[in-house]
N, C-alpha and C positions, 0 to 999 in steps of 0.2 A: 357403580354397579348396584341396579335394585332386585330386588326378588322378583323373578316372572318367571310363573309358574307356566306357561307357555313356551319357555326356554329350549332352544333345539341341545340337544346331546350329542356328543363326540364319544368314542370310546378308545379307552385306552388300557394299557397294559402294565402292571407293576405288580410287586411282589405277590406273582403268579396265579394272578385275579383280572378278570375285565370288568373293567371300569368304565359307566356308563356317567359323562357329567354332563350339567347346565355349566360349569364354568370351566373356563378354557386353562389346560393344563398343559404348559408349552415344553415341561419336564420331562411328562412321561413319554412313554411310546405309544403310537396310535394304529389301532388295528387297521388292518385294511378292509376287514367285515367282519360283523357280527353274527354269529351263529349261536343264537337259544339267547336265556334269557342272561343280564351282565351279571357278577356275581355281587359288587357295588353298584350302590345308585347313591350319585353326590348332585343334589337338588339343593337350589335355593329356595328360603322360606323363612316367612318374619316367623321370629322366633325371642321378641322382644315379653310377648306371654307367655309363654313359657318356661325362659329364666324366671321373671318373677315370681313365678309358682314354686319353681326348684331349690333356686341360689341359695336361701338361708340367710346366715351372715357371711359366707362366703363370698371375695368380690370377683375370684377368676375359673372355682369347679363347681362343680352338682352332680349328685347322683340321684340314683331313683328309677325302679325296675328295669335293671339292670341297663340304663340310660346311662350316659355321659355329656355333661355339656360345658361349656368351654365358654369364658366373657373374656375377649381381648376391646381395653378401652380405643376407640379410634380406629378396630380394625372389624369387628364383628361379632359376633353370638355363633355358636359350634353345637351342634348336637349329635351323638354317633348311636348308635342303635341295631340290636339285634346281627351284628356283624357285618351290616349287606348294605346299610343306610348311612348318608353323612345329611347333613343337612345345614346350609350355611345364608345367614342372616347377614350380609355387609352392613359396614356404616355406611355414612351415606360419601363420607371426606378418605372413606382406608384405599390404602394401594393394593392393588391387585397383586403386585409380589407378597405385601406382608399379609394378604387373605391367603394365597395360594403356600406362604409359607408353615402359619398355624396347619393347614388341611393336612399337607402331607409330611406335617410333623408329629406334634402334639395328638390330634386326630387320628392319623394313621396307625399311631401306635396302640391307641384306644381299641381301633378296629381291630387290629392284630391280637389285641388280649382277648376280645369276644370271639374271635375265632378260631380261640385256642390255640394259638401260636406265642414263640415266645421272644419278643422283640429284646434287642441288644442295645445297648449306646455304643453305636462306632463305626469302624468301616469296612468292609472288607473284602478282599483281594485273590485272586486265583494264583494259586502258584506251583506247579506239575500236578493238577489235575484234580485238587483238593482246597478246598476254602481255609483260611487263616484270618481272623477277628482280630480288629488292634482296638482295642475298648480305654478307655479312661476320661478322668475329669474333666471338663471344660477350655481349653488351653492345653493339655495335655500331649500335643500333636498326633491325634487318632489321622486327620483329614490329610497333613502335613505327611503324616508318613506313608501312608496309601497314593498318593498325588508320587510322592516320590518312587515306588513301585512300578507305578506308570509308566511314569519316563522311562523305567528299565524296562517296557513290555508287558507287566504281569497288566490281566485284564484286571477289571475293578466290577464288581459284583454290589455294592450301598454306600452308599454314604450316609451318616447319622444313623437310623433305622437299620438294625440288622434282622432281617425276620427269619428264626430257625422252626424248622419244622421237624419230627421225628416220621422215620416212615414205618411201614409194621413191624421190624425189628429192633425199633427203637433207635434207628442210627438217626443221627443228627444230619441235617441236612442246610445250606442258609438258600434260600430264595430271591432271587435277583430284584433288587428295587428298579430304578429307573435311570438311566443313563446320564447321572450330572452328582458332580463334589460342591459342597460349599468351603472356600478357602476365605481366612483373613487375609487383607492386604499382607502380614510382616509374612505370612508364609509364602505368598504369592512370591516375593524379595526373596527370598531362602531359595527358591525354587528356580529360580531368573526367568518368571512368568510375566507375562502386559498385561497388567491389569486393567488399562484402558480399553480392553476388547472383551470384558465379561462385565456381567447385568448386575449392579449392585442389588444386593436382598438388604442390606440394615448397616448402619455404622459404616464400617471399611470390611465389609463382610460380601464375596462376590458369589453366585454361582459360575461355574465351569463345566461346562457342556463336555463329555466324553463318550460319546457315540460307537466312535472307532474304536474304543477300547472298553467295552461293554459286554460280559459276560451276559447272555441269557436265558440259561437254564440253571436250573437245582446244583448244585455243588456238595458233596459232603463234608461235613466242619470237620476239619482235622486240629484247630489248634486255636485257641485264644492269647493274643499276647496283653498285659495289662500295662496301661503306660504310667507311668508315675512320677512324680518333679518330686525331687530332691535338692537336700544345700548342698550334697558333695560335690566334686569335681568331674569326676569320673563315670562310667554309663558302667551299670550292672545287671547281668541277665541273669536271674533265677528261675528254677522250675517252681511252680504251686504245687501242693502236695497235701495230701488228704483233707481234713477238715476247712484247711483255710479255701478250700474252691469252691464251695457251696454258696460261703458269703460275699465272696469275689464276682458270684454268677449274679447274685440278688442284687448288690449292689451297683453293678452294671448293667441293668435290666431296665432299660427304656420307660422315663415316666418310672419308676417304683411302685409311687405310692398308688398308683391305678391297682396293682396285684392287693392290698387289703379292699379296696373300696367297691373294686369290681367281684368282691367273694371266689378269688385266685387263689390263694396262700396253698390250698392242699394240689393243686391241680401243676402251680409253679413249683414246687418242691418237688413234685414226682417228675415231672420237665428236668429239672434242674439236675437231678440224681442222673438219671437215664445219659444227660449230659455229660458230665464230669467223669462216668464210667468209659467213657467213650471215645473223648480227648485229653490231648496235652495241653495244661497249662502253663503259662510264664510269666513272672512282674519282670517289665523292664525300666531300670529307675533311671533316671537320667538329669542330670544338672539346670537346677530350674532356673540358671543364668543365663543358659541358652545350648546349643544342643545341635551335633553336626548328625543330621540327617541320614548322611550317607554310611557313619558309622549302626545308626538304629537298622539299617537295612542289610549291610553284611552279619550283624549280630543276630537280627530274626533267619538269615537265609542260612546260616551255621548250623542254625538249632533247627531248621527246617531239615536239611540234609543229614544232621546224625540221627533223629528220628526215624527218618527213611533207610538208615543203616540199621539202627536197632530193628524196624519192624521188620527186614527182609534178611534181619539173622544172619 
């Protein structure tokens, strides 16, 4: 894939933006027409001067009027800008999964901070008519346990990327990414999925196409659950509670370290507050030996349902 700047564009739909690309994005959704101008434009464009202007000593970020750029070795050069622009430079040897995967990863969340939105690491799920976040570490089964939600019905609203928005009364809102999980193979196993019938993105890491069960409008956040590996034996569900949710929010906030570098810190704090006043939090700890699924899901649907007894008194 080379830069040509003559490149026809597709438009598509995703975290409640149209998206005008040069490169084909077989994830999102695609409008069936364009009216006015897209709100993104993902253009290719050598961008190999550019980095060398920026980079520093750094070998994978840059910043610089209120730019973001991105160096994946063997897969591309990343530029994001002004909220409305991406701009991507391939190698000449990268896969178009692992280009299309930095874009609406790493990238997207870039764009998400510039346009004042506040991205999540996780995934999240509809369930009686209100959105619920399952956020944690890497391994943590954020993707595992949303996938398994599915299977019972609840639609699925992000995977990875959780993009919340407030609306004039400050209530929190999450906005629907685009219709696909990405699952590791052992979860795909946990799950009794074929992994022989999904597109590898990296390692034993597949995307999962969920169309049929794709929420796509606005949701209001009612609840973050935080997932946590522990040596115990046993799964424990606690409420979060005053002070410790602020850094719970930060520390689960897509990319972090973008909020100092993009000049965020006041703007993610006031986000962040308005949040927390707003929802219920919970750490769910769970045995980092391994971990029945099905119990993670009667545990978050308990605490979902007393909730709904408390607020309706």
């Amino acid at each position: 894939m080379n830069p040509n700047p003559a490149a026809s564009r597709t438009v598509y739909k995703a975290f409640g933006l149209t998206i005008a690309s040069e490169i084909v994005l077989p994830e999102l959704l695609r409008e069936s027409e364009q009216t006015g101008e897209a709100d993104v434009h993902i253009e290719l464009e050598e961008l190999s001067v550019a980095w060398n202007e920026r980079s520093g000593n750094d070998a994978y970020y840059a910043f610089g009027d209120g730019e973001f750029m991105l160096n994946i070795e063997g897969t591309g050069i990343y530029r994001v800008r002004g909220g409305n622009r991406i701009s991507v430079s391939p190698a000449a040897e990268a896969e178009e999964t692992a280009i299309r995967l930095y874009l609406l990863g790493t990238c997207m969340g870039a764009l998400l901070f510039q346009r004042q939105l506040l991205p999540l690491h996780g995934s999240a799920v509809v369930i009686d008519g209100k959105a619920y976040a399952f956020v944690g570490d890497s391994g943590a089964g954020k993707s595992t346990l949303a996938a398994a939600f599915l299977k019972l019905g609840y639609p699925l609203l992000t995977d990875d990327v959780i993009a919340v928005t407030l609306n004039r009364d400050r209530v929190p809102f999450v906005i629907p990414a685009y219709p696909q999980q990405k699952l590791w193979q052992e979860s795909i196993d946990k799950l009794g999925m074929q992994a022989g019938s999904y597109v590898p993105l990296y390692q034993t890491k597949f995307a999962i196409p969920v169309a049929s069960q794709f929420w796509k409008e606005p949701v209001p956040l009612a609840g973050i659950f935080e997932l946590v590996k522990t040596d115990e034996d046993a799964t424990e569900l606690r409420r979060l509670r005053g002070l410790e949710r602020l850094p719970t929010v930060r520390y689960h906030t897509y990319r972090q370290f973008l909020i100092s570098e993009l000049g965020l810190d006041h703007r993610h704090f006031s986000t962040s507050v308005s949040l927390v006043e707003r929802i219920r939090m919970y750490q769910l700890r769970r045995p980092d030996a391994g971990f029945n699924v099905d119990e993670l899901v009667s545990r978050i649907l308990a605490a979902v349902d007393e909730d709904a007894k408390i607020s309706h008194g």
